[in-house]
N, C-alpha and C positions, 0 to 999 in steps of 0.2 A: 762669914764675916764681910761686911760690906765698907769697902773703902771709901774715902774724905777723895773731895776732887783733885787734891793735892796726890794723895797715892795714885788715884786712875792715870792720872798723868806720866809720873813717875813710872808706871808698873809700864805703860803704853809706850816708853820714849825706850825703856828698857832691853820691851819685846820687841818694838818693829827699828831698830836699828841694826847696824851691819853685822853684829857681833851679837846675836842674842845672848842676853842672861835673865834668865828665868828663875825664879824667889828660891825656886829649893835647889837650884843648881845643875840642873836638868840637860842636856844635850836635849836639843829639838827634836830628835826620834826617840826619846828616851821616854818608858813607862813611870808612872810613882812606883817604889816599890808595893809587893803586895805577897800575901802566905795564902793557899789554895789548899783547901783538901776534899776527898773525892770518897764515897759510897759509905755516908758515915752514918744516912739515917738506916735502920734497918726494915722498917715499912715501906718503902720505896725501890724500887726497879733500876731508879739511877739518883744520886744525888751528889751536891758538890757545895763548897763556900769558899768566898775568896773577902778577904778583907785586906784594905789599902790602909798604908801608911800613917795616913790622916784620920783614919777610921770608921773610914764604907767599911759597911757589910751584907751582903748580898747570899743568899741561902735558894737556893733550886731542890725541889723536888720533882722528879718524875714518874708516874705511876701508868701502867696499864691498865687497859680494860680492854675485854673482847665483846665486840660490836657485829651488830652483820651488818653484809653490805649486800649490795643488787647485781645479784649475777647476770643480769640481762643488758647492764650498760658494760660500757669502755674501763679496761683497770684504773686510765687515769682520771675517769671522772668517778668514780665509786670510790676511789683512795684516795682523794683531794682535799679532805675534810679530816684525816686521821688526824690531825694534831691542834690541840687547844693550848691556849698558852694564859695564865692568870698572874695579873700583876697587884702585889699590895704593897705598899708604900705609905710608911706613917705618918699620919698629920693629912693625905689627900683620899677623898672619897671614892669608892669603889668605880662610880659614875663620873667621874672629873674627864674633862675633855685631857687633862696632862696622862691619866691613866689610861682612857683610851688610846690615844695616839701609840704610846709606846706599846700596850698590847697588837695594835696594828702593826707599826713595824715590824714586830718581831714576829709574828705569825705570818707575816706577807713576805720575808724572808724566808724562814723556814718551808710556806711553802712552795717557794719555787725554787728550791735548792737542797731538798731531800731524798733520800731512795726510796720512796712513797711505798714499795714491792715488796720491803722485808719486813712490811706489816700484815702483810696478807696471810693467812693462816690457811683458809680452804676457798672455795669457790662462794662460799656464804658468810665467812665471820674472817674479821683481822683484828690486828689490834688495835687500838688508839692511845695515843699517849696524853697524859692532861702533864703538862708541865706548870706548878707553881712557883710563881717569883717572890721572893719576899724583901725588900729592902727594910735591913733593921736601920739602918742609919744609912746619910750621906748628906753632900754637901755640893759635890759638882752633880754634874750633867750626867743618871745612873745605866743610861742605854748601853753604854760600852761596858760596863761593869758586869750587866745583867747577860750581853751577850757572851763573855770571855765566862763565864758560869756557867750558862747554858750550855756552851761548847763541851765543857770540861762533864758536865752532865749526864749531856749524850754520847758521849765516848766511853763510859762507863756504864749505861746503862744494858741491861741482862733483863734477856725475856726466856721465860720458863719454856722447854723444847716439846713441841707437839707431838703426841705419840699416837694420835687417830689418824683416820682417815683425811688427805686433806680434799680430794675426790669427795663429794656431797651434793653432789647436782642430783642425781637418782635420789640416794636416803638422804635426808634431812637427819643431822647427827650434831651434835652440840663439840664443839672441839674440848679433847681431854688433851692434860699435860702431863709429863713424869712429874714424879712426886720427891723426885732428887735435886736438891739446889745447884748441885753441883754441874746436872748436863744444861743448865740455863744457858745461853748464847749472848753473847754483843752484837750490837747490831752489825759492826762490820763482818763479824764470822758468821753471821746469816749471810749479807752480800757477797760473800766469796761461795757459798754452800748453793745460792739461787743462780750463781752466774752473773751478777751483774755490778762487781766489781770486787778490789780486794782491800783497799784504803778506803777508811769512812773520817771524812774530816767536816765537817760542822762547817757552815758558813758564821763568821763572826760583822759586827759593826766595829769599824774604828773611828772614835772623834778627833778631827784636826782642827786644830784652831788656827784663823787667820788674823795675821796683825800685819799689818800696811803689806811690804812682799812677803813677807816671815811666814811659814806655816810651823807648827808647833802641836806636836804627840800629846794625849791626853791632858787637857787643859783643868787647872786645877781650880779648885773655886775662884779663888784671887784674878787669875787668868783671863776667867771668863768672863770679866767684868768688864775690859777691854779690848774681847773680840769685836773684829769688825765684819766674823762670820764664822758660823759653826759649821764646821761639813761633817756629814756623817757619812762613811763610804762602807759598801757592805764590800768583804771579800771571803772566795769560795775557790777551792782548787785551784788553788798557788795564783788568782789571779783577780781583780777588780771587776766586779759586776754591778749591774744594778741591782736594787736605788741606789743612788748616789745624793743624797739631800742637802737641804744649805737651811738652818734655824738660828736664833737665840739663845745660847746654853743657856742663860745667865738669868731664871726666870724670876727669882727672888730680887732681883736689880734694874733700876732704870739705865741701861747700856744704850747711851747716845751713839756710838760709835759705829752700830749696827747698820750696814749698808749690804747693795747690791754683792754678787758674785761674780767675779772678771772670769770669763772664760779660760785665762790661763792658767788664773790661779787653778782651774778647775782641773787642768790637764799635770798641774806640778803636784795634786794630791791624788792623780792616779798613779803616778811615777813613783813618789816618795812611798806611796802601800803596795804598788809593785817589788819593791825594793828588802821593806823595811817588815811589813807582814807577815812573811817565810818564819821568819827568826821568832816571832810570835807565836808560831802556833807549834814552831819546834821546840818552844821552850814549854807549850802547854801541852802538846804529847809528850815531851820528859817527865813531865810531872805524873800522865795517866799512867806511863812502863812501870813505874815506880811500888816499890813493894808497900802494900795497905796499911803495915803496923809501924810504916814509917811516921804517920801522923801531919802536922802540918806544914809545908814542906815553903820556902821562899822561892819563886820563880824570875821575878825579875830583879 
């Protein structure tokens, strides 16, 4: 919905004042509500959907496949390619520079913030995961959307447990699996079983909106109409890493308002997702503990 110059005003005078108040009532750290549910497709390895308030809807699927890799390089350059990530979004072309972008993102994240190890299967074949995005609908800015999915995703995602050989440097042997669904593994209980960790938490995006000092949690269409800068901040193990980005949510709108990034504002939206991001991802592991036949469950 795109507002008359009369609302941009209103809505701007609203948000960058001393006392925010935001259209749906919103505390400044505060998510739109949204109902999440987790391993609902049964063709897939891991899957999840989250639909918001307003009526995003966003659908991940993740699938395996066993690839080989080159036992004559480095794990981490043979394993750096294990993960592809596919975005569709209706109404924009597969080739759209909007679609590429966010497929960047979200793979240039992943892959510098993955246990890249609990894919490896033997000395010649690992797995690779193709994660599919699908945005049935939306309205805001869907990066953060598609990331809090993904998350929820790969926490659930269960790969079938190798019963050959994984020694295959001498014989050349195709990797076999048990044929029990049951001994499948999460990716975290592989990382505790390889030694290389015991918690697997996903790195997520969150978008901050900035209006004059004001910064302001998931900005909602209306919102964005009168940012005067969008930051997208990735965070990973309870803490702010890069990318750290600064855009235009608002792509459907001419937003006059759009200017540079103050350096402080840039140090107040590490602090506010140092802060305020914990509580997000513990309210999004609540939802993974959670028993399957409970169905679609509300997190925020």
């Amino acid at each position: 919905m795109l507002l008359s110059p009369a609302e941009k005003q209103y809505l701007y005078d609203s948000l960058s004042s001393s006392s925010v108040i935001r259209p749906d009532s919103r505390s400044v750290h505060q998510y739109r509500p949204l109902e999440a549910t987790t391993s609902f497709l049964p063709g897939s390895n891991g899957s999840s959907r989250i639909r918001l308030s307003e009526g995003s809807e966003c659908i991940i699927s993740i699938k395996a496949k066993v690839v080989p890799i080159d036992p004559d390089v480095s794990n981490c350059d043979s394993l750096s390619n294990l993960i592809d990530v596919d975005v569709d979004i209706s109404g924009y072309r597969d080739d759209s520079n909007y679609i590429s972008n966010l497929k960047f993102q979200l793979i240039n994240l992943l892959y510098q913030n993955f246990p890249h190890l609990v894919l490896q299967l033997t000395s010649r074949y690992a797995f690779k995961l193709f994660i599919d995005c699908v945005i049935i609908s939306h309205s805001s800015s869907p990066l953060s959307l598609i990331s809090l999915a993904t998350y929820l995703a790969l926490k659930t995602t269960r790969l079938p447990l190798l019963v050959s050989d994984p020694n295959d440097l001498q014989v050349a042997e195709y990797p076999t699996f048990s044929d029990d669904w049951d001994n499948s593994r999460t990716i975290e209980e592989i990382m505790m079983d390889k030694g290389i960790g015991s918690v697997f938490k996903p790195p997520i995006f969150i978008a901050i909106g900035v209006v004059g000092k004001n910064l302001i949690f998931d900005p909602s269409v209306e919102e964005e109409q009168v940012l005067e800068n969008g930051v997208v901040v990735s965070f990973y193990n309870n803490k702010v890493i890069t990318p750290i980005t600064n855009g235009n949510f608002a792509i459907n709108s001419n937003n006059s308002n759009f200017k540079g990034l103050n350096k402080s504002v840039l140090i107040q939206c590490v602090t506010l997702c140092n802060q305020y991001c914990p509580a997000i991802i513990k309210a999004l592991d609540t939802l993974v503990q959670q028993e399957s036949d409970q169905g679609e469950v509300t997190i925020f």
